[in-house]
C-alpha positions in Angstrom: 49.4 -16.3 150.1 50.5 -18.3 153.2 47.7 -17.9 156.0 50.6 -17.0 158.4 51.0 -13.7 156.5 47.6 -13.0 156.3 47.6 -11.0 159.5 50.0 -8.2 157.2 47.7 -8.1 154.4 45.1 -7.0 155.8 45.5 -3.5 156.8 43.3 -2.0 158.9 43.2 -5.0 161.0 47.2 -5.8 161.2 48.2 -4.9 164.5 52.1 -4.1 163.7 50.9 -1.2 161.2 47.8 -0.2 163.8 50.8 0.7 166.5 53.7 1.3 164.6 52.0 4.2 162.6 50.9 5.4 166.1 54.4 5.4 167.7 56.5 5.8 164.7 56.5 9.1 164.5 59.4 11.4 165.5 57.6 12.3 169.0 55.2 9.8 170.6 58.2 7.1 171.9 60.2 10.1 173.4 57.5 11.8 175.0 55.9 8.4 176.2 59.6 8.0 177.8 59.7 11.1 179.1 56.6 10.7 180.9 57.8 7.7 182.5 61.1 9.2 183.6 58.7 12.4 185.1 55.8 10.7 186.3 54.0 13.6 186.1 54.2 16.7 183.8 52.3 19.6 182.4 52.5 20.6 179.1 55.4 23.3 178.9 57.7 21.1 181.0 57.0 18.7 178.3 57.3 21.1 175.4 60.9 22.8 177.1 62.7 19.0 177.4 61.7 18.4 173.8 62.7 21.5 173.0 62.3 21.3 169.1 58.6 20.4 169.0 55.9 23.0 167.8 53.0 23.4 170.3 50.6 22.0 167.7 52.3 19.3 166.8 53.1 18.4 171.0 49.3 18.8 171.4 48.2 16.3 168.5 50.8 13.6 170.1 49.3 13.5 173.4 46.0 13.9 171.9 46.9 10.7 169.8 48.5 8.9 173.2 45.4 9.8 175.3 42.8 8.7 172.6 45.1 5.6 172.4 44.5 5.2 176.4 48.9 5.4 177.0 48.4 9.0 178.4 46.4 10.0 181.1 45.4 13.9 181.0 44.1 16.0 183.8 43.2 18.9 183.5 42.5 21.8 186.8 39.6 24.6 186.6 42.3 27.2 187.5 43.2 30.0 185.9 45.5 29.9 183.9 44.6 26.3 183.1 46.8 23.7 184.6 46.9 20.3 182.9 48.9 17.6 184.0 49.9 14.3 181.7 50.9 10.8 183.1 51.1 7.7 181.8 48.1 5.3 182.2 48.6 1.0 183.2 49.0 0.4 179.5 51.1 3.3 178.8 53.6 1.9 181.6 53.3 -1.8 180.1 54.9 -0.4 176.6 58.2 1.1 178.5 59.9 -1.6 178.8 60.0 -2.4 175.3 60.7 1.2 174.2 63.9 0.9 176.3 64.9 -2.3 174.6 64.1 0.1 171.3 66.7 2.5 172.9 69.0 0.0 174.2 69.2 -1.3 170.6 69.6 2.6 169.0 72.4 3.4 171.2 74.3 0.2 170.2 74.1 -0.2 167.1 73.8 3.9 165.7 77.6 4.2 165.1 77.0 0.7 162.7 74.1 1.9 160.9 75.8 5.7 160.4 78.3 3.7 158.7 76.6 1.5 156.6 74.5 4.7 155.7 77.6 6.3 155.1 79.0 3.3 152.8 75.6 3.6 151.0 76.4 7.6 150.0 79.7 6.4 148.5 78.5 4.2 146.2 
């Protein structure tokens, strides 16, 4: 194999497939955008913009995005507890390239509908 293609061979130490599977799923890009459109917000604003998302599945993204240092979480001794998410230095350096990801989506999702489309036909 070529040396240049080493780096995607080896997989725990590939970087594409270290992030990707990270932000790849159906949540951690939108709520990652979200967060930078909000600044700051607590969990239940979170959950009611998503509005699809399951409460454990919303808590094991930003678990993932905090252990991943993107997501900042705060939590307040009150009662009930408040906690407050906000994206960390690193966090903000990955939204500009998520909106280019979006940019892209919204041009080009009619094309790839139809060439799904065409696909079915066959």
């Amino acid at each position: 194999m070529e040396k240049k293609f080493e780096v995607y061979a080896k997989r725990a130490e590939c970087p594409i497939r270290n992030v990707l599977s990270r932000l790849g799923d159906k949540w951690s890009m939108l709520v990652l955008l979200l967060l930078n459109d909000g600044e700051t917000l607590r969990f239940n604003q979170i959950s009611h913009v998503l509005g699809d998302i399951s409460q454990k599945m919303l808590t094991t993204t930003l678990r993932s995005l905090e252990a991943d240092g993107l997501v900042n979480r705060k939590m307040y001794p009150e009662i009930p507890p408040r906690v407050e998410y906000t994206l960390t230095e690193r966090g903000q350096s990955l939204i500009p390239v998520l909106r280019q990801l979006v940019d892209w989506a919204v041009e080009n999702t009619e094309g790839i509908k139809t060439s799904r489309g065409a696909m079915v036909a066959q």
